[in-house]
N, C-alpha and C positions, 0 to 999 in steps of 0.2 A: 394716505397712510396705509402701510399693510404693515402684517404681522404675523410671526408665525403662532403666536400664541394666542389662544378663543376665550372666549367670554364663558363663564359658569351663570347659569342663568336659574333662578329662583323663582317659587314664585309663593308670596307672602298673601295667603286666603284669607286670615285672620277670624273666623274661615273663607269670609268673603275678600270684602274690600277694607282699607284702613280707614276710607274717608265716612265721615258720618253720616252723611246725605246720597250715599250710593243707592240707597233702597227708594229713595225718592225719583231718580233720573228719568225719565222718559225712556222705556223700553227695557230696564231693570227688572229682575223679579224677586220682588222682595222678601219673599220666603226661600229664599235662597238658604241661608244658613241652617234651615233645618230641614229641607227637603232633598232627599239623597238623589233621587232624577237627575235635578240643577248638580247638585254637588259632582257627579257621577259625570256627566257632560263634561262639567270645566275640567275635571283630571283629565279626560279622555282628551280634550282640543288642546291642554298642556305636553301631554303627551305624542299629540301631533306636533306640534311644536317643538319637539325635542328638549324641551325642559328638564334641567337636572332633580328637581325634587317639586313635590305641592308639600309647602310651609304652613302647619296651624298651628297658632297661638292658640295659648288657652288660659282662662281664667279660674280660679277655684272659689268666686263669689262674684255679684254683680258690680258695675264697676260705681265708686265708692264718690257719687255726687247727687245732689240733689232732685227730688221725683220731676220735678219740671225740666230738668234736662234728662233723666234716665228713662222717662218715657216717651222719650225722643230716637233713643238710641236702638239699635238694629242686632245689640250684638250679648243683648239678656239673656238670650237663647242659643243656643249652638249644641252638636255633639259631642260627647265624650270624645275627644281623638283617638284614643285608644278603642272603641267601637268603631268609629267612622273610618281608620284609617284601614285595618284590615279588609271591611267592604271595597273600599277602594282598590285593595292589592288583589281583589279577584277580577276586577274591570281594567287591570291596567298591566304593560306587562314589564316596560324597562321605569318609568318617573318613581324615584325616590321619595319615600314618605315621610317628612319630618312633623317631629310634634312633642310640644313645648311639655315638660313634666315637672313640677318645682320640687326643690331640695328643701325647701322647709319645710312642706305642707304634703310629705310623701316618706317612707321607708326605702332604704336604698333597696329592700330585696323584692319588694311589688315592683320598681323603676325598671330591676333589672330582667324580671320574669316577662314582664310587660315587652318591653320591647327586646329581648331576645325571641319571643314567642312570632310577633309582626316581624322581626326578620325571617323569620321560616317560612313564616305565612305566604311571606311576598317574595321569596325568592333572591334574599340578600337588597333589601333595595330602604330597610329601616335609619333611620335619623333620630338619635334625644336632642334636642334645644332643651340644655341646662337653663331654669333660671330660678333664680333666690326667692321672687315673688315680690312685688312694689305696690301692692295694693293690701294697704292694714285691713279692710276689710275681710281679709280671708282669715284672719286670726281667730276670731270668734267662730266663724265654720268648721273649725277644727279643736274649740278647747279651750283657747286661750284669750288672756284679757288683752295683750299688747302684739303687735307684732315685734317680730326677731330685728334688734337693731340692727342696720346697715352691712358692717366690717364682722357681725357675728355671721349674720346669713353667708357672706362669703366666704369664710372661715366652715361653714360647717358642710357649704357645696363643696370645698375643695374633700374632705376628707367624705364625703356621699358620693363622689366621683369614684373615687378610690376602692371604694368598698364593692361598688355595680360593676368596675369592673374586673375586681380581684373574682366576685361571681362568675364574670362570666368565662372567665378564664376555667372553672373546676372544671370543666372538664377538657380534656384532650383532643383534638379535630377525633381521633381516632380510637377513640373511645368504646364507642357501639359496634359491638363486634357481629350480636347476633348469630352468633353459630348454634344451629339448629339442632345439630346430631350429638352438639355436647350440651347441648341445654343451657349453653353461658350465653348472657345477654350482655354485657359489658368485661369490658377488663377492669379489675377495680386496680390495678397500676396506674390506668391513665385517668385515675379520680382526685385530686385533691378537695381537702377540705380548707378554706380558706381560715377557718376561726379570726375575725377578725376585732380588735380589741381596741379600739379607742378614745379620743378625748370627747366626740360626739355619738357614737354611734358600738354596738357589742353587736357582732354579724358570725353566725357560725356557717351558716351553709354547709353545704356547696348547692348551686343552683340546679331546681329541681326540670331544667330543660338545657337541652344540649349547648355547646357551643353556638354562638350567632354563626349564620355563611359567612357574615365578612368576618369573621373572628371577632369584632365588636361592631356593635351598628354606630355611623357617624355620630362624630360629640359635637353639636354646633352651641355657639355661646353667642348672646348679641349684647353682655354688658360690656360697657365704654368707659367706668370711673376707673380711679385706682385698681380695687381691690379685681374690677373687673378684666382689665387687661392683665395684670399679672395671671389670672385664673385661663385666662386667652390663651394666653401663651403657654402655661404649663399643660394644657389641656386638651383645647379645642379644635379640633379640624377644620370646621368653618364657623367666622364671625359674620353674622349678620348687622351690621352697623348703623347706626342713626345718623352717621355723621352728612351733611348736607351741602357741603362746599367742597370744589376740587381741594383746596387749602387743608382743610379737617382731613379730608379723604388718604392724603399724601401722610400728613401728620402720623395717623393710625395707624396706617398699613406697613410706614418705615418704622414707628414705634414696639408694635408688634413683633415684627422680624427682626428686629432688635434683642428682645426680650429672650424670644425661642432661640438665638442664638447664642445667649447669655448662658443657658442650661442646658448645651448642647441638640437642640431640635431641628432639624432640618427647616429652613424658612420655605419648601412647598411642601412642607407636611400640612402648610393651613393655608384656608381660601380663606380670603377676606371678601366679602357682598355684599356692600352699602345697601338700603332701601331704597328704591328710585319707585318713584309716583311717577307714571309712565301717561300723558294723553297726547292721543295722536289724531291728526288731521291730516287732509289731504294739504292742506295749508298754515301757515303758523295764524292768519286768524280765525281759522275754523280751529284749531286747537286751541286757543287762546277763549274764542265763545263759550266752547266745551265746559272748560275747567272754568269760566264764569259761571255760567247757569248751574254748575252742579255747587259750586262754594255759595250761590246765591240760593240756594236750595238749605241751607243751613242756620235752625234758629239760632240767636242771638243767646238762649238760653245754653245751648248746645254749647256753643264758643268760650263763653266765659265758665263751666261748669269743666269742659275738657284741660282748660286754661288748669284751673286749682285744682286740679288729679295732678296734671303734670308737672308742675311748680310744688305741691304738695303743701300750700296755703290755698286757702279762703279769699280770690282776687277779688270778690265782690265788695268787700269791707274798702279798695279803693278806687279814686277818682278816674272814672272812663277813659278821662278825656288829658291824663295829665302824661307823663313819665313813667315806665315800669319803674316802682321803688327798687329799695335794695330790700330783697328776699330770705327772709331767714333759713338756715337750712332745714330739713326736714330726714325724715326716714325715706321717700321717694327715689325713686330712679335717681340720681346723683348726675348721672351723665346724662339722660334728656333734659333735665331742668336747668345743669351749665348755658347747653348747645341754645335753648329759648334765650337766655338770660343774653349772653353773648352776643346772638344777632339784635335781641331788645335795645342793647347800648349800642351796636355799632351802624344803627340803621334810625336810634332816635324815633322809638317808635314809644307810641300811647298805650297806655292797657287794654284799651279797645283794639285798636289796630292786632294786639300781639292774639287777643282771643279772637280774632274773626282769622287771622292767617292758622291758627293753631286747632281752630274747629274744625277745619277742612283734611287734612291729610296728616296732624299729628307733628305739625314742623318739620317734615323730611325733606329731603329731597325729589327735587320734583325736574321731569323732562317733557316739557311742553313745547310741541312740533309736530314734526312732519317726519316719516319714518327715514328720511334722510337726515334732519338737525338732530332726531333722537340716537341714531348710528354714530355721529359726526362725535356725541356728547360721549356716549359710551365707547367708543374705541380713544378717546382722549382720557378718560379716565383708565384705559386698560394698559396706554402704550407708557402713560405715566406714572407709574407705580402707587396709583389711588385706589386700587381695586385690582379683585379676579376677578370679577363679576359681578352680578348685582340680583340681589332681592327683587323681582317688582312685583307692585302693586298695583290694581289695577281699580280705574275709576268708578268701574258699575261694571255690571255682568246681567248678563254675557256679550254686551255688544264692548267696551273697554276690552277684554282679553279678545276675542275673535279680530276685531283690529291688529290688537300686538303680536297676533300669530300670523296674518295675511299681510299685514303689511311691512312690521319692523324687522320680524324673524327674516324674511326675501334678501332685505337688504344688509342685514349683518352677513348672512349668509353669504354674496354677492361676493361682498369684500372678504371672505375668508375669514373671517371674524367670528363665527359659528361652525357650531358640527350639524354635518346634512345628518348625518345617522349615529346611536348612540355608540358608542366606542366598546362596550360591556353590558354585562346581564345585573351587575349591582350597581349601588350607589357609589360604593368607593370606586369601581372602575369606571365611571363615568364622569365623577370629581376629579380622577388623577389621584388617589390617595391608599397609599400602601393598607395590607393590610396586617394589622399590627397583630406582631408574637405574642402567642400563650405565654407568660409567665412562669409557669410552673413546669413547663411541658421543653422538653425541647423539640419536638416536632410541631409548630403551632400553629 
């Protein structure tokens, strides 16, 4: 297979790894997620790697399961992304910085100071990953007795979006004029004040920092229900996806360009980037051992407690050993707990079964090979309209990533399926993605 068109390549830190037992691996370093040396490294061999962005998720409370599984987990701790990612943008000169801000549990005019600020910082290279928040635990960290139901959360992102970036529109590219001899520091022509008024949110502004370099720092969204694809599509420049089957994959991605076509959007104004859980060997069963020993590395507590975050019941209440039931809904992710449910029935799998597959890597998608079967996987997801690229993730660090840069990057590369060199100084020139007009301005 060739092609003219390359892979966008992600890479999903969380800050580390997704899987739970990465800290455990043989040759890991398990303070990874809060020791900036290790963090500092992995951007830096990302960025050898010609990676489009280093991806952090982030949490606004601990994640919301039982101390015999949460003092298991690797991931209690991590940086503010907004501290950690500016450090980063002084070590690093072209990789994209994204990082995850919620719209519930945030003001759109800190979202939008924040990271217009880290675009400046880094030299046009910032990313927000919109997300609504799926963990009720964060409710009471901020006030409140319940968390924001489902269709309300998305409903109040859509109009938080709108407001960040009606901000960062005040001002004009051309704004700051700085003329010395006349003592004028801006033109206030190219100021608008947004006043902005509505059914969630009263926003007067105008933002107290310039325009972003790219005019807006990338909008990446990875929700997959209903409310979440529509929000995709009105929205987002890249989706990071959960979806786990060529089939899902196709699904989505025609779905999606569907929608943006629907309200006039150009279909490559958005990258779609499935998650791919990436272990690589010199052979399929040295990669196959790999991704053993590291899932065998995962307690049993760990399994079924990730299991009921994701599902958003209680799985210990049933039988191990029987049939996933039928699952009530919940306020939880909507579209991870389909995608478990889904493969649950159509693979005939036990409750046990479904928490020992779902302890390990979160039920994504997984490319386990040899950096030839893992090329072979991703350029059939790229020529068949399942994807622009992919999220990955990577098993344990830093020996998992130093692999996928020495061995898999080679051979995408090879095939033309990769950029030897960054294309651009920003994030959007490097996605392939315009960068979108001032509203208020017509010079924008």
């Amino acid at each position: 297979m060739s092609s003219v068109r390359q892979l966008k390549l992600g890479a999903f830190m969380r800050p580390i790894s997704i899987h739970t037992a990465w800290w455990r691996y043989p040759g890991a370093l398990p303070d990874s997620n809060f020791n900036f040396q290790h963090l500092k490294r992995y951007a830096q061999t990302l960025e050898r790697g010609r990676f489009d962005a280093f991806f952090m998720a982030d949490h606004l409370a601990v994640m919301n399961m039982p101390m015999n599984a949460l003092k298991r987990s690797a991931t209690v701790t991590s940086f503010d992304p907004m501290t950690l990612l500016p450090a980063l943008a002084v070590v690093t000169e072209r990789l994209g910085l994204v990082a995850t801000a919620s719209t519930t549990y945030n003001e759109p005019f800190h979202v939008a100071r924040k990271f217009a600020s880290l675009d400046h910082l880094s030299g046009g290279r910032a990313g927000w990953n919109v997300v609504t928040s799926s963990n009720p635990h964060e409710a009471p960290n901020f006030g409140r007795e319940e968390h924001v139901e489902h269709d309300e959360r998305y409903r109040i992102a859509r109009e938080f979006v709108d407001v960040v970036t009606e901000l960062w529109d005040s001002w004009a590219d051309d704004a700051f004029i700085r003329d010395v001899d006349a003592g004028v520091f801006f033109n206030p022509e190219r100021l608008h004040v947004p006043n902005h008024k509505g059914e969630f949110f009263s926003v007067r502004g105008p933002l107290n920092v310039a325009r972003p370099i790219q005019g807006w720092p990338v909008i990446v969204q990875a929700g997959a229900s209903e409310a979440g694809r529509q929000l995709a599509a009105e929205t987002a420049e890249v989706v990071f996806s959960g979806v786990n089957t060529i089939e899902g994959g196709r699904e989505l991605y025609g779905d999606l360009k569907r929608r943006m076509a629907a309200i006039g959007r150009p279909a490559d104004h958005l990258k779609v980037l499935p998650g791919a859980f990436v272990v690589v060997g010199e052979t399929l069963a040295e990669a196959r051992a790999k991704k053993a020993r590291l899932d065998g590395l995962v307690h049993p507590d760990s399994g079924m407690a990730t299991l009921s975050v994701t599902l958003g019941t209680d799985m210990s209440v049933y039988k191990l050993d029987e049939p996933v039931p039928e699952i009530p809904e919940s306020n939880a992710s909507r579209s991870g707990r389909q995608k478990l449910l889904d493969m649950a029935r159509r693979e005939s799998m036990t409750v046990r079964q479904l928490a020992q597959y779902v302890g390990g890597a979160f039920g994504t998608l997984e490319m386990v090979g040899t950096p030839k079967t893992i090329a072979d996987q991703m350029e059939e997801w790229l020529l068949t309209a399942a994807s622009d690229g992919f999220n990955v993730m990577f098993p344990y660090l830093p020996g998992g990533l130093d692999e996928f840069i020495d061995l898999v990057v080679p051979e995408l590369q090879r095939r033309g399926l990769y950029r030897r060199d960054y294309e651009g100084a920003t994030l959007r020139e490097n996605l392939g993605l315009p960068r979108p007009e001032n509203r208020y301005f017509a010079k924008g």
